[in-house]
N, C-alpha and C positions, 0 to 999 in steps of 0.2 A: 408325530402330530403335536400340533404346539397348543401350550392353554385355553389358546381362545376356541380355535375349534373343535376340540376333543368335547365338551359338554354340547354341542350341538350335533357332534355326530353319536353320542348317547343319545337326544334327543330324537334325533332321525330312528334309531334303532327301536329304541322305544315306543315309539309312536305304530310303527309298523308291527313290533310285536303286540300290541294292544289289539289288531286287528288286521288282516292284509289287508294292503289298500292298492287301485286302481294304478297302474304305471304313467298315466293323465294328473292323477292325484299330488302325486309322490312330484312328478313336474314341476305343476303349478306349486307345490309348496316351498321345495327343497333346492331348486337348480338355482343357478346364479352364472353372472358371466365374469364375474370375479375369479382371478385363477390364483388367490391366495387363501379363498374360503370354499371351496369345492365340495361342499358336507356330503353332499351324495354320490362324488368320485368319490373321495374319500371313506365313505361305506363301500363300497360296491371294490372296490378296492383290493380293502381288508380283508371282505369273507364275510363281510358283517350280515348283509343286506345280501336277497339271491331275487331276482327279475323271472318271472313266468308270466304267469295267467295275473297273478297277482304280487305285488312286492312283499316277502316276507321276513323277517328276520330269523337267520340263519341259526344252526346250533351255538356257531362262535359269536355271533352277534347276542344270544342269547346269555351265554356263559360272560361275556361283556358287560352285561347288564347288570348279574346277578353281582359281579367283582367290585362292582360300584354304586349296589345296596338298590339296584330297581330293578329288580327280578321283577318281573311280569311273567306268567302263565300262561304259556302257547294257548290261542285260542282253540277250541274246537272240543 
């Protein structure tokens, strides 16, 4: 992952660890038709991000976050 996108796809991580959000939501935010800036393949990817009912971030998406000082606390 190259500089530029690696803080947005924390970002994407984050965000969703804050709270599961809507797979509508996570769309409208995150997609792009850009195939050099891909944040949400690029999550989805990795292991980061897991797609159900609702988009969550994942244990390794979590332990991600934590590696780069924005732990967030699984909701619930």
């Amino acid at each position: 992952m190259n500089a530029t996108t690696e803080p947005l796809v924390l970002d994407l991580v984050e965000w969703v660890a804050r709270a599961p959000r809507p797979y509508a939501d996570c769309m409208d935010a995150w997609r792009t038709s850009c195939p050099r800036l891909g944040v949400w393949e690029e999550a989805l990817d990795r292991g980061l991000v897991e797609r159900g009912a609702a988009v969550r971030a994942t244990p390794l998406g979590l332990r991600l976050l934590s590696e780069h000082g924005r732990a967030v606390a699984p909701p619930g």
